[in-house]
Structure formats: structure tokens, C-alpha cells
C-alpha positions in Angstrom: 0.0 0.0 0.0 1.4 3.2 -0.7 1.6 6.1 1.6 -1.0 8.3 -0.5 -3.0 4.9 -0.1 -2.6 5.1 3.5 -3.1 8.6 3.9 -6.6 8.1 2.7 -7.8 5.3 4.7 -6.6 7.1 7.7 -8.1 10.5 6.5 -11.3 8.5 6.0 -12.1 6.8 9.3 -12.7 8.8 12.4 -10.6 5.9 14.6 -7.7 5.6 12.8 -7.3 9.9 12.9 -7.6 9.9 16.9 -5.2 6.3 16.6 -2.6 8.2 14.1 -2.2 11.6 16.8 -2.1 9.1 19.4 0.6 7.1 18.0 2.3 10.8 16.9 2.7 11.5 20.5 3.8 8.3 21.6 6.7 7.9 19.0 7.5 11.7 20.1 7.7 10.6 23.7 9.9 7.0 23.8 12.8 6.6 24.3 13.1 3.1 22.5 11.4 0.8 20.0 10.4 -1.2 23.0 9.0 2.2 25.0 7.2 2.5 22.1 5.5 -0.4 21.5 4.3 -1.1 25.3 2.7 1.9 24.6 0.7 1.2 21.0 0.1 -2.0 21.3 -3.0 -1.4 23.6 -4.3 1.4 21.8 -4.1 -0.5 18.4 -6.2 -2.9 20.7 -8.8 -0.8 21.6 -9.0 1.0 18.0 -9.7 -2.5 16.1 -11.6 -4.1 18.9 -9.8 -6.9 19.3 -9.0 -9.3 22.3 -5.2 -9.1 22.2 -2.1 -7.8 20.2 1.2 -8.9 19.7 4.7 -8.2 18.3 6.7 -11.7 17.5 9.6 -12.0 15.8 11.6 -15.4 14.6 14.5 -16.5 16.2 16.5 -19.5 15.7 13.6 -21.2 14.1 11.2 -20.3 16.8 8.5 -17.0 16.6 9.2 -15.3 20.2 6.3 -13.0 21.7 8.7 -9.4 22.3 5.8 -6.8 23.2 2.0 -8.1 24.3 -1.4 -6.7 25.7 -1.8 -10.3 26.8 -0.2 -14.1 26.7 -1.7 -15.6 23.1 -2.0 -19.1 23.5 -2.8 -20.6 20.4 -1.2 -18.5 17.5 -0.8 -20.1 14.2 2.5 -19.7 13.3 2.0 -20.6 9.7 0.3 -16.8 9.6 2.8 -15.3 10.8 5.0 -16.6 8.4 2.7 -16.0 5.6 2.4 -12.1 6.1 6.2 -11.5 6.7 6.8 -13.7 3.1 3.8 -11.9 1.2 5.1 -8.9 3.3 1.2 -8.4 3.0 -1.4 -8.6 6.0 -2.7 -12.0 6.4 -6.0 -13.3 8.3 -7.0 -16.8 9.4 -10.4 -17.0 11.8 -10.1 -14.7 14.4 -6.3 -14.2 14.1 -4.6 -11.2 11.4 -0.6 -10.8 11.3 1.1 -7.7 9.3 4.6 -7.0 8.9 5.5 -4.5 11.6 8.2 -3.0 8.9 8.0 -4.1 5.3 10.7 -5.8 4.1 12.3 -6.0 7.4 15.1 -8.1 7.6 14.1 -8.8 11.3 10.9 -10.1 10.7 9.0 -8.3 13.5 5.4 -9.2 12.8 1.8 -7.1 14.8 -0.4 -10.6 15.8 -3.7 -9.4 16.5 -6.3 -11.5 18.2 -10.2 -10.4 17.3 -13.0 -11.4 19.3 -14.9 -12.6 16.1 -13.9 -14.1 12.7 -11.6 -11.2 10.9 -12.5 -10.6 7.3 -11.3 -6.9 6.4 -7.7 -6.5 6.6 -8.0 -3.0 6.0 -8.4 -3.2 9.9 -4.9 -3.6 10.4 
């Protein structure tokens, strides 16, 4: 998606303006990635209405829950591993995973779990 693309989503939905000034100040504020992230992660939460959200990333084979509004049992890792190769959102049931940087050579990865079935990835 490009940032003219984004631009226009964002411009268009009431949520994601008070989510974007929100996240403004937050990035303007912390002091680290990490600072940063304890800080979004709930408020991407409560913007999309979902049950929990995640940051994993892979290491040594293994995806490892970094940042978390709460413990995910259940994840399928297959998703996650799906969005950061499409470098595309990707959705399964109730669970969505995006790249958290595209074409990150990291791999960090936003797991968000929704209380019911996601079908518009445009939420996240």
C-alpha cells in the first residue's frame, strides 16, 4: 500500500485519525522501539476491537512474543510466516498478522487477536 494509499484510509475513518495523533505523541515521547510499543500495542487494541495484540519476531527457528497486551495461546504460526513472506497482512479465523516493517530483515510481525472471525484486513 502506498503512503497516499494510507493517507486516505486514515483521513477516511474517524478511529484511525484519533489512533494516528495518538501514536504521533507516543513515538515523540519514547525513548526506545520497545517504550514505544508497550505503549501502542493497547491502543491499536482498543482501536480495532480486538482481544489481544502482539509483536513476534523469529529467532533461531522459533517466533518469540517481544511486546503483548496479553499471553496468546494458540497463535498459528503458519500466519505469521505468511504475512512477513507476502510482506502483506494476512488473516485466518479470528487471528490477522502484518509486517510490523516491510521488508524488514528482522521479521517483526503485529499478531492481532479479534474477538470474532476477521474478514477486512484494511483493519490492520
Amino acid at each position: 500500500m502506498s503512503a497516499s494509499q494510507m493517507l486516505g484510509r486514515i483521513s477516511a475513518s474517524p478511529i484511525s485519525q484519533q489512533l494516528a495523533v495518538e501514536l504521533m505523541v507516543d513515538v515523540s515521547q519514547a525513548t526506545s522501539s520497545g517504550q514505544f510499543l508497550e505503549l501502542a500495542l493497547p491502543k491499536v487494541l482498543r482501536a480495532s476491537s480486538a482481544s489481544a495484540a502482539a509483536i513476534f519476531r523469529p529467532d533461531q527457528g522459533q517466533w518469540r512474543q517481544r511486546f503483548s497486551t496479553s499471553a496468546l495461546d494458540g497463535v498459528d504460526t503458519t500466519l505469521l510466516a505468511d504475512a512477513i513472506d507476502s510482506d502483506q497482512p494476512s488473516s485466518r479465523g479470528i487471528w490477522a498478522a502484518a509486517p510490523l516493517v516491510n521488508r524488514s530483515q528482522l521479521g517483526d510481525c503485529l499478531v492481532i487477536k479479534f474477538k470474532a472471525p476477521c474478514s477486512d484486513l484494511a483493519l490492520i
